[in-house]
MARPA-59802 format. One record per residue (C-alpha): residue number from 1; z, x, y. Coordinates in nm, 2 decimals. Example, Ala and Ser with C-alpha at 12.3 -4.5 7.8 and 13.67 -1.06 7.14 Angstrom:
<rs>
<num: 1	w: 0.78	u: 1.23	v: -0.45>
<num: 2	w: 0.71	u: 1.37	v: -0.11>
</rs>
This chain:
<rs>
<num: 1	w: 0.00	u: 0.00	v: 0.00>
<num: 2	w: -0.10	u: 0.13	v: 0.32>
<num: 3	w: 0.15	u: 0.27	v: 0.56>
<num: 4	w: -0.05	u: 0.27	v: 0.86>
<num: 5	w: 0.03	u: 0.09	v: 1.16>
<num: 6	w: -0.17	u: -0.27	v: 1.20>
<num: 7	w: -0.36	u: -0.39	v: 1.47>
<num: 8	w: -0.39	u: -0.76	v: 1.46>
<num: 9	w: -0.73	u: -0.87	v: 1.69>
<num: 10	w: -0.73	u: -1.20	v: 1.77>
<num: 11	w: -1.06	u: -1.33	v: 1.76>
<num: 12	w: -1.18	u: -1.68	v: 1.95>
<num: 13	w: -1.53	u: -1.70	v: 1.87>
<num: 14	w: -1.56	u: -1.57	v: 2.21>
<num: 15	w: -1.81	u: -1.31	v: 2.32>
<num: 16	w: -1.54	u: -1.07	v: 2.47>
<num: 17	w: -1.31	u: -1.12	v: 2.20>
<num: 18	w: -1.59	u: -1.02	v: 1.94>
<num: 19	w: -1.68	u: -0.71	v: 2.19>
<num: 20	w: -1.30	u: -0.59	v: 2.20>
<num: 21	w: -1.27	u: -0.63	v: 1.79>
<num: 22	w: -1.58	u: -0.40	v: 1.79>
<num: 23	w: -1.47	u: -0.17	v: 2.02>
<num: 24	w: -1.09	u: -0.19	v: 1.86>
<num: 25	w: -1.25	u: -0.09	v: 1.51>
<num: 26	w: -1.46	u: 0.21	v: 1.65>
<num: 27	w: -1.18	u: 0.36	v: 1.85>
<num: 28	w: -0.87	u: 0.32	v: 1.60>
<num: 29	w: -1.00	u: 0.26	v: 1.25>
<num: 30	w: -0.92	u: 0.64	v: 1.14>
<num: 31	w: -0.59	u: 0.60	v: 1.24>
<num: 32	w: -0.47	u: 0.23	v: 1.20>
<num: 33	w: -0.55	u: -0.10	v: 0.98>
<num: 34	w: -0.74	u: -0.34	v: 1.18>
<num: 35	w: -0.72	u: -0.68	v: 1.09>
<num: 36	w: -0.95	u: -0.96	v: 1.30>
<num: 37	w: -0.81	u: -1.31	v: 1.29>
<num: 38	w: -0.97	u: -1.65	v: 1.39>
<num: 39	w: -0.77	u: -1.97	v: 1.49>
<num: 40	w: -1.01	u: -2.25	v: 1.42>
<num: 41	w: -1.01	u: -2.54	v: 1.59>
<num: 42	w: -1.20	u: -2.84	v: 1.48>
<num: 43	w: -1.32	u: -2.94	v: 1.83>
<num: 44	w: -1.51	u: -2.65	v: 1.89>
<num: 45	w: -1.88	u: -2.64	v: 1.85>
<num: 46	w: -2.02	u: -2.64	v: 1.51>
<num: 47	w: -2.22	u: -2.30	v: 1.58>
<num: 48	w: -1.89	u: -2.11	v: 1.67>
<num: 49	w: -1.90	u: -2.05	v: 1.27>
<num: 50	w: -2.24	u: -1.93	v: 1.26>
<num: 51	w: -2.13	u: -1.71	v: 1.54>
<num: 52	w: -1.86	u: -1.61	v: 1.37>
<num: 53	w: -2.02	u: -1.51	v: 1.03>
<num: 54	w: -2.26	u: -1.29	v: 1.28>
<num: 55	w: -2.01	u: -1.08	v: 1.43>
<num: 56	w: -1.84	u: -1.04	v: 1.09>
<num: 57	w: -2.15	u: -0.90	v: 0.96>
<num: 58	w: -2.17	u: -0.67	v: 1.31>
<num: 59	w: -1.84	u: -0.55	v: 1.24>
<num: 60	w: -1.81	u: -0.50	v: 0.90>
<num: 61	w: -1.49	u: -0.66	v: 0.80>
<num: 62	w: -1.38	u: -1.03	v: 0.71>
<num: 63	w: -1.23	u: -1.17	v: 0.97>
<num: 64	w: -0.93	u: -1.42	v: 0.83>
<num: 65	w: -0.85	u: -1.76	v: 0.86>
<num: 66	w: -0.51	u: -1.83	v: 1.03>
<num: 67	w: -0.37	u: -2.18	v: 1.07>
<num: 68	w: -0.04	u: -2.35	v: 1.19>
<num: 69	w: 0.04	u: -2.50	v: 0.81>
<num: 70	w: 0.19	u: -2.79	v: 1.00>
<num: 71	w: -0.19	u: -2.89	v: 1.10>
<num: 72	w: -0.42	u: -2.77	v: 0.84>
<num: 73	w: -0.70	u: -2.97	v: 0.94>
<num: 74	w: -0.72	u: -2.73	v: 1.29>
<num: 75	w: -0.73	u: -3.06	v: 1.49>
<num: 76	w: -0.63	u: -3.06	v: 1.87>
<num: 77	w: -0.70	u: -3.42	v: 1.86>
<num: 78	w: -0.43	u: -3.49	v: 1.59>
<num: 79	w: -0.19	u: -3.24	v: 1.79>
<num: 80	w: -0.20	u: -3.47	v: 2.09>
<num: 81	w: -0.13	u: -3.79	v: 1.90>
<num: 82	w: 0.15	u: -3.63	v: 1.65>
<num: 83	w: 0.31	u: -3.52	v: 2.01>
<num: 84	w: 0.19	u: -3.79	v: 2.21>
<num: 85	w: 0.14	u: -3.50	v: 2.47>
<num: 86	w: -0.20	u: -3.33	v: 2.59>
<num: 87	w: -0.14	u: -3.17	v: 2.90>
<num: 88	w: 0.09	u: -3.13	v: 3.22>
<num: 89	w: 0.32	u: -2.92	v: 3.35>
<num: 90	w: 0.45	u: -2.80	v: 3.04>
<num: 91	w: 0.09	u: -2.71	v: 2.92>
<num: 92	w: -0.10	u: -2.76	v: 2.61>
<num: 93	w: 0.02	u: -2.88	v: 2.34>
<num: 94	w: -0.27	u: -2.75	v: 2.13>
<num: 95	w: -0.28	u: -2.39	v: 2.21>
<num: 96	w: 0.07	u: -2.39	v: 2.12>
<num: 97	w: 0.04	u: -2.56	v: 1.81>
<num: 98	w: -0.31	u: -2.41	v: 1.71>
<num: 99	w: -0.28	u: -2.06	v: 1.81>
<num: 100	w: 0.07	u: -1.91	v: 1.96>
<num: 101	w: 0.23	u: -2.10	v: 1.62>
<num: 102	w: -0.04	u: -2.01	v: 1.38>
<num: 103	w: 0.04	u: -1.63	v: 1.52>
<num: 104	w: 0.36	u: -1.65	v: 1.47>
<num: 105	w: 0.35	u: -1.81	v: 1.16>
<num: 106	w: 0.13	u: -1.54	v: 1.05>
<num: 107	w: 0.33	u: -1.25	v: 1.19>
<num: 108	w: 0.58	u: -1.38	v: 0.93>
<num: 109	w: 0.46	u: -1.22	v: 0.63>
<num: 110	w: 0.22	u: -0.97	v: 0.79>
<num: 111	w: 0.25	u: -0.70	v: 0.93>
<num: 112	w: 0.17	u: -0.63	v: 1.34>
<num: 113	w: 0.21	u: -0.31	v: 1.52>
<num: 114	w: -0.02	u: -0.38	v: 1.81>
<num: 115	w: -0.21	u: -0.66	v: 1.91>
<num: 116	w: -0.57	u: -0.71	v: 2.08>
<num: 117	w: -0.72	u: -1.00	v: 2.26>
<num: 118	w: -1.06	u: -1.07	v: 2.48>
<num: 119	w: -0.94	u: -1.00	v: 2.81>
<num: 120	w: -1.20	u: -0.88	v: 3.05>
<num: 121	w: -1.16	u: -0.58	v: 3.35>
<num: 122	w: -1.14	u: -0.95	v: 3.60>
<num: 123	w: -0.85	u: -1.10	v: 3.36>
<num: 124	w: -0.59	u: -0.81	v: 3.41>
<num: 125	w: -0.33	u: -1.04	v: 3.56>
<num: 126	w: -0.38	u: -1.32	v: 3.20>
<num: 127	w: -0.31	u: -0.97	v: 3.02>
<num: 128	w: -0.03	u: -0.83	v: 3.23>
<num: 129	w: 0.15	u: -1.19	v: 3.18>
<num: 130	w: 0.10	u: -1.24	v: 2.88>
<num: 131	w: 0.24	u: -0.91	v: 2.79>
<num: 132	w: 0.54	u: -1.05	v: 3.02>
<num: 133	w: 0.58	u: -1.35	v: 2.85>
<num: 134	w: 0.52	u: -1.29	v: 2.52>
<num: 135	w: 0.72	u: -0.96	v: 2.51>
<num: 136	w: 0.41	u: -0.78	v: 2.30>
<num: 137	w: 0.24	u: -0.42	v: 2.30>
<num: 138	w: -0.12	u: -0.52	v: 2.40>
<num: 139	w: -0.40	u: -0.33	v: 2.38>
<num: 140	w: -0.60	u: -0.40	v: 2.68>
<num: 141	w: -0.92	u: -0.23	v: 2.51>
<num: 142	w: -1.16	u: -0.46	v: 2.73>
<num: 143	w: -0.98	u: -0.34	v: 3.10>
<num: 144	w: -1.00	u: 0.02	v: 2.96>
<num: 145	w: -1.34	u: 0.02	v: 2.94>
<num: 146	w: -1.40	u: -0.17	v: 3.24>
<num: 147	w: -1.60	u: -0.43	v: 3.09>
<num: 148	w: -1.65	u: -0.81	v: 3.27>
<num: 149	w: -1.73	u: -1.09	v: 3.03>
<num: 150	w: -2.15	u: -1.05	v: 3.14>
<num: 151	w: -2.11	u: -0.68	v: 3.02>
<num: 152	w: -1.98	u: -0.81	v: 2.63>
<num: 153	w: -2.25	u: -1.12	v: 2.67>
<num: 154	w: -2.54	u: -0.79	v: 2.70>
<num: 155	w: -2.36	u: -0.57	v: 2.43>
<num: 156	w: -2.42	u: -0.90	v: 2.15>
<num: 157	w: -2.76	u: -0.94	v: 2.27>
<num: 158	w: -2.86	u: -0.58	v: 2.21>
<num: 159	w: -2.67	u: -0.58	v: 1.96>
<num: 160	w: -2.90	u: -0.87	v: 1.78>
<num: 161	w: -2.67	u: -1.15	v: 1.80>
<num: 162	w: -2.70	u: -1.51	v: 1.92>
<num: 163	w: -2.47	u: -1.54	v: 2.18>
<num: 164	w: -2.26	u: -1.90	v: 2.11>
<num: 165	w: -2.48	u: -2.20	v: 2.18>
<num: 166	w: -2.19	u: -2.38	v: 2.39>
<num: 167	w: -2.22	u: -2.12	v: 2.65>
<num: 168	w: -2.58	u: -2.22	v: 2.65>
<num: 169	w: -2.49	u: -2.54	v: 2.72>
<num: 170	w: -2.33	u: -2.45	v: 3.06>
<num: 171	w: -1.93	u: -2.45	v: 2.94>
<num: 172	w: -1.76	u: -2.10	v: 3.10>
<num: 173	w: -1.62	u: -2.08	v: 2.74>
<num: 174	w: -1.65	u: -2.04	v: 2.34>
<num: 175	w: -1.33	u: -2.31	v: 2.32>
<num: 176	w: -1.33	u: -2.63	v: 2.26>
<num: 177	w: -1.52	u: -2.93	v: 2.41>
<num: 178	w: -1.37	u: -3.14	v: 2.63>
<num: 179	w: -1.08	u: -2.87	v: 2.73>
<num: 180	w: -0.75	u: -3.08	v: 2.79>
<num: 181	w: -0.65	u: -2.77	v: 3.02>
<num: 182	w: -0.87	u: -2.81	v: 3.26>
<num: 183	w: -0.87	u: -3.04	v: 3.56>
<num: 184	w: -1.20	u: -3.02	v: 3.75>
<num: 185	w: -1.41	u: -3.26	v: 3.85>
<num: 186	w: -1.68	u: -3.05	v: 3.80>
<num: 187	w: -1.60	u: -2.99	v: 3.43>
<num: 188	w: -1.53	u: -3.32	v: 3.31>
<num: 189	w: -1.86	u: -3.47	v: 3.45>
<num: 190	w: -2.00	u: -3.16	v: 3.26>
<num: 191	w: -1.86	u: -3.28	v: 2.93>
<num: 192	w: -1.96	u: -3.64	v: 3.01>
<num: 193	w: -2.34	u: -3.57	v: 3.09>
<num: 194	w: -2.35	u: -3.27	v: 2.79>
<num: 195	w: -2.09	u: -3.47	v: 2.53>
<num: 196	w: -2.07	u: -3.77	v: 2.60>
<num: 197	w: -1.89	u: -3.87	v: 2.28>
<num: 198	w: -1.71	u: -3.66	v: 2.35>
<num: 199	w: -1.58	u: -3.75	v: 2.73>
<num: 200	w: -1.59	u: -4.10	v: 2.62>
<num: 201	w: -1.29	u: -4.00	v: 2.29>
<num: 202	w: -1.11	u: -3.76	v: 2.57>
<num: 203	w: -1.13	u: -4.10	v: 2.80>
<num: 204	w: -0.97	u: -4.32	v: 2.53>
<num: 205	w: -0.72	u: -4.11	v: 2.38>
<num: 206	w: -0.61	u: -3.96	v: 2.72>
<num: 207	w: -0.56	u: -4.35	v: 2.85>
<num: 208	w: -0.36	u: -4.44	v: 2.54>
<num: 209	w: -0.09	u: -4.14	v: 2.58>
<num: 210	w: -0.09	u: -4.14	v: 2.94>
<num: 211	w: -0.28	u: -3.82	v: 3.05>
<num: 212	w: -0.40	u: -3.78	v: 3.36>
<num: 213	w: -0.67	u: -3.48	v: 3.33>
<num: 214	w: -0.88	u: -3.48	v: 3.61>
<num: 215	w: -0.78	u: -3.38	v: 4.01>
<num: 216	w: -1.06	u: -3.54	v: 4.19>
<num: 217	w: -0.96	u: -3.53	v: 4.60>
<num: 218	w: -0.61	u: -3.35	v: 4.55>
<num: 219	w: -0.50	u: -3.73	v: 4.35>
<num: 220	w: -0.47	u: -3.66	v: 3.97>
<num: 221	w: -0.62	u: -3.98	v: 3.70>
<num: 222	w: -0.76	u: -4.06	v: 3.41>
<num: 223	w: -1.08	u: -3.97	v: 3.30>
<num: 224	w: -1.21	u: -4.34	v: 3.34>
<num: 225	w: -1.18	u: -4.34	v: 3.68>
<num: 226	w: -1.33	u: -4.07	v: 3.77>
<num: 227	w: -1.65	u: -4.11	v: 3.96>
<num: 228	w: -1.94	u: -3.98	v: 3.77>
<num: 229	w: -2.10	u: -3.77	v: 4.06>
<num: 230	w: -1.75	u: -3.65	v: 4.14>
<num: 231	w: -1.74	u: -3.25	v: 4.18>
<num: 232	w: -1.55	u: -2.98	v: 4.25>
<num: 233	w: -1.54	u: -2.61	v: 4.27>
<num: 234	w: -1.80	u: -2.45	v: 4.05>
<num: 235	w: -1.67	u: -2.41	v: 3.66>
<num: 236	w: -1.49	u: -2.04	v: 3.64>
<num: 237	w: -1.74	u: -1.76	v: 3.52>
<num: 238	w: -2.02	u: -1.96	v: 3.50>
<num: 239	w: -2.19	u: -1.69	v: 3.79>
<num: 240	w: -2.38	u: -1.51	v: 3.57>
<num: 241	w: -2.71	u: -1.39	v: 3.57>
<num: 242	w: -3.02	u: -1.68	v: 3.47>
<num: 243	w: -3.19	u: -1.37	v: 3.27>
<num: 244	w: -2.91	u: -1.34	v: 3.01>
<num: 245	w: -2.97	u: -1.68	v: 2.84>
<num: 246	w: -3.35	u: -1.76	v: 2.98>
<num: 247	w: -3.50	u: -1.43	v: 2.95>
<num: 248	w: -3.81	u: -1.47	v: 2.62>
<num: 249	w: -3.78	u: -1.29	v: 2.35>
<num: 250	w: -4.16	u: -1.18	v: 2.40>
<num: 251	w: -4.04	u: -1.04	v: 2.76>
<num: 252	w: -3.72	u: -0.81	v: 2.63>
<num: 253	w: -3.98	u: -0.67	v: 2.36>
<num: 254	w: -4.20	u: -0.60	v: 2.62>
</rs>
């Protein structure tokens, strides 16, 4: 059994989290075990598993399966019913259930010397708090190289790979559709002209706890009141260049 320390990657089907597990594995696999883990989450999009199974293949190692065993089925949806709770002050209840519980549930009976997530060279104060908050020795191996999320969305398309289809879809992020965490205007009416089964299930369920999502005007409501050509600011990281995702394949050959 091997004695060396363990570096536990946390992979979220992300492109800067696939870019920091490749970049983890180059820099400290003579010296350490790297392990990369997934939280799944049933309502991401279906093609963050093809995604995954590419950057497995791009990084050579499986990357394991880790869920909270008091939700097996990976269901935000069935979080916010069992705790009648989807978001507020206190925050999500399904990134605690789904991910900070499946990690700890995981660190039980495993082994974790350091720990790696996707944050970017722009993210250093989500890294510096959640080192504060979480009391953990993080390997920020993103900021050390000074890469922004663009720079990791380039390095998986020279690499080969098909960056996730969600962020072709205009969403800022690989995580699930229909976000409970965010408030925007701009957003929701994203996810109601892109999903809008899925707005519509976000609508209902949201009603029938009591959530009010969206801030539209500085006033905070439900998702059926708000009006459909209601915006806001622009969605977070969704600046970046039209050539990345629009670019021909003929025309990056040529």
């Amino acid at each position: 059994m091997s004695r060396r320390p363990v570096i536990a990657v946390w992979f979220s089907c992300g492109a800067a989290s696939a870019v920091a597990a490749k970049l983890t594995i180059e820099k400290y696999s003579a010296t350490h075990d790297i392990r990369v883990l997934n939280n799944p989450v049933a309502e991401e999009d279906a093609d963050n598993v093809r995604f995954l199974s590419d950057v497995e293949k791009w990084l050579g190692v499986k990357i394991e399966r880790v869920v909270n065993p008091m939700f097996p089925s990976s269901s935000a949806v069935e979080v916010w019913d069992h705790q009648q709770y989807m978001s507020g002050i206190a925050g999500a209840p399904c990134t605690r259930a789904l991910k900070k519980l499946a990690r700890k549930h995981w660190e039980k009976s495993n082994r974790c010397d350091l720990m790696v997530m996707g944050f970017t060279v722009d993210e250093e104060d989500r890294s510096n708090n959640f080192i504060k908050t979480e009391g953990r020795d993080l390997l920020p191996v993103l900021i050390d190289a000074g890469l922004t999320k663009g720079d990791c969305f380039m390095i998986l398309l020279e690499a080969g790979i098909t960056l996730p289809r969600i962020y072709q879809l205009g969403y800022p992020n690989a995580n699930c559709i229909g976000c409970v965490k965010a408030t925007s205007p701009t957003y929701w009416n994203h996810v109601r002209k892109v999903h809008p089964a899925v707005f519509a299930q976000r609508a209902e369920q949201s009603r029938r706890i009591g959530a009010k999502l969206v801030r539209h005007k500085g006033v905070r409501m439900f998702l059926d009141e708000l009006p459909p050509d209601a915006t806001g600011r622009p969605m977070k990281d969704m600046n970046f260049e039209c050539g990345i995702f629009c670019q021909p394949r003929d025309e990056e050959a040529a």
